[in-house]
FIKETI-439473 format. One line per field, with one value per residue (C-alpha): x, y, z. Coordinates in pm, 1 decimal. Each point is the difference from the previous one (the first is absolute). Example, Ala and Ser with C-alpha at 12.3 -4.5 7.8 and 13.67 -1.06 7.14 Angstrom:
! residues 2
east	1230.0/137.0;
north	-450.0/344.0;
up	780.0/-66.0;
! end
This chain:
! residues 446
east	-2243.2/-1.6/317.4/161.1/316.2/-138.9/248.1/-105.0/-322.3/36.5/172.8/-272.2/-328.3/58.0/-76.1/-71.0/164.9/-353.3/-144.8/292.5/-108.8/-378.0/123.1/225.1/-342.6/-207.9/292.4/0.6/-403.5/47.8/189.1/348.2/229.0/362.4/-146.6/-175.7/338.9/220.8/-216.2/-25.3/400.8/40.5/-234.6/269.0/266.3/-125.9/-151.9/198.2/-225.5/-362.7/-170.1/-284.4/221.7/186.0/-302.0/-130.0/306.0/-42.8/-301.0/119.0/291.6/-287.9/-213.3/297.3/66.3/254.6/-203.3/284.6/134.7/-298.9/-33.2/329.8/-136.5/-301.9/113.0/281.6/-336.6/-119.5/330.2/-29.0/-373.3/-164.2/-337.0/-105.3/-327.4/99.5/339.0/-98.7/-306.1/200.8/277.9/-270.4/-39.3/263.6/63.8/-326.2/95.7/339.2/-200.1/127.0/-318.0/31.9/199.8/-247.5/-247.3/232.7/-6.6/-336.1/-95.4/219.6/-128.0/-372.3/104.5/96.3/-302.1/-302.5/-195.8/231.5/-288.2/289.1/212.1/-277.0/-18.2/363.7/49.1/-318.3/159.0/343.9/-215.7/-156.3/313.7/161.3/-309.3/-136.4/-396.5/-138.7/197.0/-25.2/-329.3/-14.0/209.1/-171.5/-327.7/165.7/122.1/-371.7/-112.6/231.7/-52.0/-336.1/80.9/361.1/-53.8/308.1/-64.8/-331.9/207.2/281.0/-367.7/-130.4/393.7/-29.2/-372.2/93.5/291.9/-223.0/-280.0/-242.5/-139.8/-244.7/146.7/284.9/-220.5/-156.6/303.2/114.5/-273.2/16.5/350.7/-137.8/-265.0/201.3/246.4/-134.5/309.8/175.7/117.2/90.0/-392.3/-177.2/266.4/-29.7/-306.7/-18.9/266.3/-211.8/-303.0/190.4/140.8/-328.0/-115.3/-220.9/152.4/-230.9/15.5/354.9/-24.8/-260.0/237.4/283.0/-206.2/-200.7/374.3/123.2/-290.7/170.9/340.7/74.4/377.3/35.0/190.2/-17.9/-391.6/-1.0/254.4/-168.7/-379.2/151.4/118.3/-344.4/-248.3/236.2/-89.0/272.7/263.3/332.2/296.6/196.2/-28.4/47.5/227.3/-168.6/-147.9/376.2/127.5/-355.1/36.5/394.5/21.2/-248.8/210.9/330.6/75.0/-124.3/71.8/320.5/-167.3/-306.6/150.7/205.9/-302.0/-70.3/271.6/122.2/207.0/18.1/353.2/118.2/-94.2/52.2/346.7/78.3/-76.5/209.9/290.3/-24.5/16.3/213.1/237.3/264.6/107.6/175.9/-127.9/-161.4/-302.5/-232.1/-291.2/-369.6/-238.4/-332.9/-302.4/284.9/-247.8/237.1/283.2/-34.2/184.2/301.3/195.1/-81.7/128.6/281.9/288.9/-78.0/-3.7/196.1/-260.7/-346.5/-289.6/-362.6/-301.0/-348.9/-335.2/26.2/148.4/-61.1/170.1/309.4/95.1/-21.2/215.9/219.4/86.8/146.0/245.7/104.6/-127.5/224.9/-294.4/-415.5/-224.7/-401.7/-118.6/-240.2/200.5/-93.5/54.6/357.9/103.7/-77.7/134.7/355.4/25.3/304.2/111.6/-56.6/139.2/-232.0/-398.4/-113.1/-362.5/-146.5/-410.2/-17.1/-178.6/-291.5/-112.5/-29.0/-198.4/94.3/365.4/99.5/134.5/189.6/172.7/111.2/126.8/209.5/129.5/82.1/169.6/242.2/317.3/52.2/23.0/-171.4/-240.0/-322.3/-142.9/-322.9/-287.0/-341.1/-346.2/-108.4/-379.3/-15.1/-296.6/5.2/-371.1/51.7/78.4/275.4/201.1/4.5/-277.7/-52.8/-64.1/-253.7/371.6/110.6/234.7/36.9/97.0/122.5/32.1/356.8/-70.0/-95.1/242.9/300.4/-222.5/74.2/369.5/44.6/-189.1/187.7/336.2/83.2/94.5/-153.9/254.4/-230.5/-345.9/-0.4/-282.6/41.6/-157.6/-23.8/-117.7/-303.6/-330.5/-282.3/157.9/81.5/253.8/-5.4/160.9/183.1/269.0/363.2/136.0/361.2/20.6/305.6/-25.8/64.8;
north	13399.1/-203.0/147.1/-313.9/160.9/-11.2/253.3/260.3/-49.1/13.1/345.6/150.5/-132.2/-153.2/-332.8/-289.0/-373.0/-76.8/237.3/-84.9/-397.3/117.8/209.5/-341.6/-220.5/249.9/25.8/-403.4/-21.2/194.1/-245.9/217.8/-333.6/193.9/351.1/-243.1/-167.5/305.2/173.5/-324.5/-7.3/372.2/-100.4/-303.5/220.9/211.0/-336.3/-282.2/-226.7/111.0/-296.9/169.9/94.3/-287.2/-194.5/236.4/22.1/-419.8/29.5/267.4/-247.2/-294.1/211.6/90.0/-362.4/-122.4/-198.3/-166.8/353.7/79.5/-264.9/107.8/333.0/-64.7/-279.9/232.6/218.5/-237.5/-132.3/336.8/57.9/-326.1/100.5/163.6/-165.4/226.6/-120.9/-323.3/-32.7/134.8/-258.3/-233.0/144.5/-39.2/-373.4/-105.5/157.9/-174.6/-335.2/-31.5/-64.1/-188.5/371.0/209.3/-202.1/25.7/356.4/94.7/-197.0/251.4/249.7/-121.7/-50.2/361.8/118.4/-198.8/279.7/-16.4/-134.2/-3.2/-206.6/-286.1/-30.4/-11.1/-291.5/-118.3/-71.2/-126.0/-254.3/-95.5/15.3/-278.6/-195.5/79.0/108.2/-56.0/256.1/239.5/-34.2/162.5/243.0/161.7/-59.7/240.3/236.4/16.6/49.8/308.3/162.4/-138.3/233.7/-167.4/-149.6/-151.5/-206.5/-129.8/-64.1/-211.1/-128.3/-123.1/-216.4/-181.1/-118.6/-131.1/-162.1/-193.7/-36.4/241.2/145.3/164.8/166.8/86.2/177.2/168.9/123.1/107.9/164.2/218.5/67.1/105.8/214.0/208.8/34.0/45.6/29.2/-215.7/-260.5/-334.2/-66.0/-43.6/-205.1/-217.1/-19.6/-91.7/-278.3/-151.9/-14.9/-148.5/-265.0/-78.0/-37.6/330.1/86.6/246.7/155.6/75.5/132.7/237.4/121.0/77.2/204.3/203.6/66.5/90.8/276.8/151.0/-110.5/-24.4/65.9/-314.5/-230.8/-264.3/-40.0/7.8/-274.4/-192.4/55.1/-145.6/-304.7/-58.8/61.9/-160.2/285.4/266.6/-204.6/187.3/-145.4/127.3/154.9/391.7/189.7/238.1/-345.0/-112.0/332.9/13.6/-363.4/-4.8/338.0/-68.1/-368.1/100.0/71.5/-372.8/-180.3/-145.1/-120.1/-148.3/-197.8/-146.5/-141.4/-124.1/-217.4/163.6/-161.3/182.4/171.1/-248.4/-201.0/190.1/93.0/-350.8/-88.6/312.3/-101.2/-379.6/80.5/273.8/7.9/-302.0/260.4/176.9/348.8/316.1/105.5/313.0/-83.4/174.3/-106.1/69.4/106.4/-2.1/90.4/55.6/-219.4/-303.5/-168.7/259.4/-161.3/-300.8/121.8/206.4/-210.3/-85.0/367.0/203.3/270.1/-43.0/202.9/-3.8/133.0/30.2/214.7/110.8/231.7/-160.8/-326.2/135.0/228.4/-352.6/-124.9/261.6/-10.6/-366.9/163.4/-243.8/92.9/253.9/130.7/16.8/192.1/59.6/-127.4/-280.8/-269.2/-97.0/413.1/6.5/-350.3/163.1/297.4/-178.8/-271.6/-247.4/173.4/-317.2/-332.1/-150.9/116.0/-135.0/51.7/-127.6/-35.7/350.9/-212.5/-63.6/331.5/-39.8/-166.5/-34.7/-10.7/18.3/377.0/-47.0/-310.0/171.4/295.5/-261.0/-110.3/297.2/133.6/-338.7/-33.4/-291.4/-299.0/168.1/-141.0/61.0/-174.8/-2.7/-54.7/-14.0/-154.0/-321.5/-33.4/-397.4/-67.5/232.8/92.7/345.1/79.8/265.6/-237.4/194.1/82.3/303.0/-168.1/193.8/38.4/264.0/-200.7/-162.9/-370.3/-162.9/-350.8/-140.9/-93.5/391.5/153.8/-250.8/82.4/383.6/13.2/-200.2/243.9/290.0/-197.9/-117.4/-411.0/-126.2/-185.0/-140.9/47.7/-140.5/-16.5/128.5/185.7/308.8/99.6/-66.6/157.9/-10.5/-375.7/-137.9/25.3/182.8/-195.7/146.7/-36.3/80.3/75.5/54.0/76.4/148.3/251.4/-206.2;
up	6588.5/313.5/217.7/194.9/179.8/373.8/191.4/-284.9/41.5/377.9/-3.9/-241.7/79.9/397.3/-155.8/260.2/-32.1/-1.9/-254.5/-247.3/14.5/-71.8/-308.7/-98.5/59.4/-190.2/-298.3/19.0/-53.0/-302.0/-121.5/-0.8/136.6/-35.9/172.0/273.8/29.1/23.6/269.7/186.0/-46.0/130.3/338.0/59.3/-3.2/276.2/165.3/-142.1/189.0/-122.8/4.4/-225.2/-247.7/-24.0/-46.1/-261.1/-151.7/-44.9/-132.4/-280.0/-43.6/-111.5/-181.4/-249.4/-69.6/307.2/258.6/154.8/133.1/25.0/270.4/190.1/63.9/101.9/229.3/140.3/80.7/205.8/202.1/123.8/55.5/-23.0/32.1/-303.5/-159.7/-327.4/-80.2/78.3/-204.7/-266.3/97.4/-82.7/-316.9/-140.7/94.5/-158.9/-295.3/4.0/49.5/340.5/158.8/328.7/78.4/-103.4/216.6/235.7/-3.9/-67.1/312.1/215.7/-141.6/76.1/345.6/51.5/-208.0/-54.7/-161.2/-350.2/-242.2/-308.4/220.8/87.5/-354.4/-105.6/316.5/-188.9/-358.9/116.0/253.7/-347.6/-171.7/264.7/-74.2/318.7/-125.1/337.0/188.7/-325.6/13.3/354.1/-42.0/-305.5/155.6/292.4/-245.5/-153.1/372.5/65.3/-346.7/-161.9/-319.1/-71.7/-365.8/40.9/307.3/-174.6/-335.4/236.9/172.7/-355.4/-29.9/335.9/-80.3/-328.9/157.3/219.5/-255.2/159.0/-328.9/62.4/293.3/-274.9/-254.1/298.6/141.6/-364.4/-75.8/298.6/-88.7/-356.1/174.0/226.9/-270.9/-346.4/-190.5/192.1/-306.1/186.0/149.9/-353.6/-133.9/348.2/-70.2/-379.6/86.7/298.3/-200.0/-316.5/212.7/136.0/-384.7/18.5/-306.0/-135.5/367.5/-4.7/-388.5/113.0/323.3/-228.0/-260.3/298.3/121.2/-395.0/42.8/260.0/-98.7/-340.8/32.0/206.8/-214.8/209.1/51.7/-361.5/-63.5/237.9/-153.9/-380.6/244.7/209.6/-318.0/-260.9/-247.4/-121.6/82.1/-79.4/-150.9/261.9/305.5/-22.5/98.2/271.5/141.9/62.3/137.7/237.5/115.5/48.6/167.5/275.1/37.9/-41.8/440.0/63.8/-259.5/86.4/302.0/-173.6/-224.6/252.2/181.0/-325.4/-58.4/-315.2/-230.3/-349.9/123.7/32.3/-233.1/-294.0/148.5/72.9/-396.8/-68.3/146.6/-143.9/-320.9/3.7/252.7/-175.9/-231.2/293.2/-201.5/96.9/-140.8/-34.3/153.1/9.0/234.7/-114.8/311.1/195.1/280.6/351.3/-124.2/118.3/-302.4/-10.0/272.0/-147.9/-323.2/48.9/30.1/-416.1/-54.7/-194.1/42.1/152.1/-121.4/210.7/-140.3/156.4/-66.9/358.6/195.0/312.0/-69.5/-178.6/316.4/211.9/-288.5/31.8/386.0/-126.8/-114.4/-331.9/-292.5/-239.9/-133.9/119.8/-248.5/63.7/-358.5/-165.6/-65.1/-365.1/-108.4/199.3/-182.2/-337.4/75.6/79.5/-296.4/25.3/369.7/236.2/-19.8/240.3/97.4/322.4/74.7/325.1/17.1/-210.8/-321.8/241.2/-62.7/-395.0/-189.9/-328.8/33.3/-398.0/49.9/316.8/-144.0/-297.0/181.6/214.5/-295.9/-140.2/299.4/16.4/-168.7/-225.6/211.3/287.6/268.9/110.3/377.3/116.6/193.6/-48.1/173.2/-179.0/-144.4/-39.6/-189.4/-343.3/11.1/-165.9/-349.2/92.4/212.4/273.2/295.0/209.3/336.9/282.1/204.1/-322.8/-125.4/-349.8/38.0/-329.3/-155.5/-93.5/-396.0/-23.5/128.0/-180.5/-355.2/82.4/144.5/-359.2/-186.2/197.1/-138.1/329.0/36.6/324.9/190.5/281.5/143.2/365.2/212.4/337.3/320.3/18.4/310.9/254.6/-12.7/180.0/148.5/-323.9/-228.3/-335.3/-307.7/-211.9/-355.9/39.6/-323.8/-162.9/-397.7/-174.3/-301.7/-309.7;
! end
């Protein structure tokens, strides 16, 4: 048992400001945050102004899920010790992963200018440079990075992004294969790879880079996922579970942030459909929001609410969802098994790009149905396949996602027992410069 009461310590063991902050940094490595924080707490009362510890005591304060204090202690560490490369790289840190990049660039660049030699801090200036759209400069500062540290998979993985930004393939695979090299289980360089070289139509290329990784890595439910979408074989009628938990979880810090570039507008939309149909009646309602994801829709949402329930496959998202601070109720669960295991509990089911990861969508629309009360809505949104040139009426696309056509999905939200209201073609987003179509639909439980 780590013991945090400083004067104590002092009178038994002659322990040193200094040696106390060590044993907090060590405790904090391990992971420990509320030990780290205490000890760090017990130094500031003996030195309220401790610059180290106040900075530390920031970064303890993001890594437990509260960047914004985070960010007042750490810049209180630097009003009164301004140079510290450390707490500012780590000030950097936590900006980027706020999405407030043109601070983090900010603040990596003072940091460089104290300490030039910091290999990981070329390469996080590198992929916020890329971030702003900036590839040129990115490209020079990972190419630094590389210089300083010519075993930093990273650097060579953030090297592989820039080239492909500026259509230097070759220069990409090169630089992702390195990255693959000095890193063998590193899991983002194969599937880099496999995507460049399906893009480029090297199809059987990128199969045979996914099942060379699925030798090493069987477990990874993405690369899997992703092989069923490249080869077009063992396509699964949904998306499984571990592939949702792997891919949200690793997503879940930026994803706010990225979608924002994005121009998303599923929130909003399905909200904005949500509250036109419903919001005459001057009721409240029990509402479940299916995927809920970080909770973009629940502010959206709430003022309808009589209660508002979240649900989402991972843990990741729901504690971003929970920091909003408006939903009654946020359970880790797959949607379709939660809606059957509450039948008649929700008057309305929102559902906000969370069908793109099924296929076949018979079960889930029969578990929305069974979870709605008579008279109860479901809204939704989904990505739109055009041309129906599969059987199934649905298509896993290379991106993972299932995109669906319109007389499909109305034939099974009737079969379900559902009555579709509307189906409403809309935008969902950008990607990739263009945007994605998609179906915004309303149907009521008959």
């Amino acid at each position: 048992m780590v013991k945090t009461d400083i004067s104590k310590m002092t009178k038994i063991k002659k322990i040193s400001i200094e040696d106390a902050l060590l044993m907090a940094i060590q405790v904090h490595k391990r992971g420990m945050l509320s030990e780290a924080e205490s000890i760090y707490r017990d130094v500031l009362r003996t030195v309220p102004d401790h610059p180290d510890a106040i900075h530390y005591i920031g970064v303890v304060k993001h890594q437990g899920g509260n960047s914004e204090e985070g960010l007042e202690y750490i810049l209180r560490s630097l009003e009164l010790q301004p140079n510290q490369p450390g707490a500012l790289n780590n000030l950097g840190n936590i900006y980027k992963e706020m999405g407030r990049l043109e601070e983090a660039e900010a603040a990596y660049s003072k940091v460089l200018e104290m300490a030039s030699d910091y290999a990981d801090t070329w390469v996080n200036l590198g992929i916020i440079q890329r971030d702003l759209k900036k590839p040129e400069a990115a490209l020079e500062k990972l190419l630094k990075a590389v210089e300083l540290n010519p075993e930093h998979p990273d650097a060579y993985h953030n090297l592989g992004n820039v080239y492909r930004d500026l259509n230097r393939i070759d220069e990409a695979l090169a630089a992702y294969g390195k990255s693959a090299e000095l890193a063998p289980l590193h899991q983002e360089a194969p599937k880099a790879i496999a995507k460049l070289q399906f893009e480029l139509g090297r199809k059987k290329q990128a199969v045979r880079t996914l099942e060379n990784w699925l030798i090493r890595r069987p477990d990874d439910a993405v690369a899997r996922h992703l092989l069923a979408a490249y080869s077009g074989e063992n396509i699964p009628a949904r998306a499984s579970n571990s592939y949702v938990r792997q891919a949200f979880d690793s997503f879940s810090k930026s994803f706010d942030e990225v979608l924002t570039r994005l121009n998303y507008k599923a929130p909003e939309l399905v909200a904005a459909r949500t509250i036109q149909v419903l919001s005459g009646s001057g009721s409240q309602y029990n509402i479940l929001d299916i995927g809920c994801g970080t909770g973009l829709c629940g502010p959206l949402l709430k003022p309808l609410a009589r209660s508002l329930t979240g649900v989402d496959l991972s843990p990741g998202m729901l504690e971003k969802a929970r920091k909003r601070d408006v939903y009654d109720v946020l359970e880790e669960a797959e949607l379709t098994a939660y809606m059957q295991a509450n039948p008649g509990k929700f008057d309305v089911v929102t559902c906000v790009d969370t069908f793109v990861y099924f296929g076949d969508l018979s079960p889930a629309f029969l578990a929305s149905n069974e979870a709605l009360s008579p008279g109860g809505w479901l809204f939704f949104t989904v990505e739109q396949h055009v041309q129906d040139d599969h059987s199934s009426g649905y298509w896993l696309r290379p991106h993972g996602r299932y995109s669906h056509t319109r007389e499909h999905l109305e034939n099974l939200l009737t079969t379900a027992g559902l009555t579709v209201e509307s189906a409403e073609d809309v935008v969902l987003r950008n990607e990739g410069g263009k945007p994605v179509s998609g179906l915004l639909f309303s149907a009521q439980k008959r």
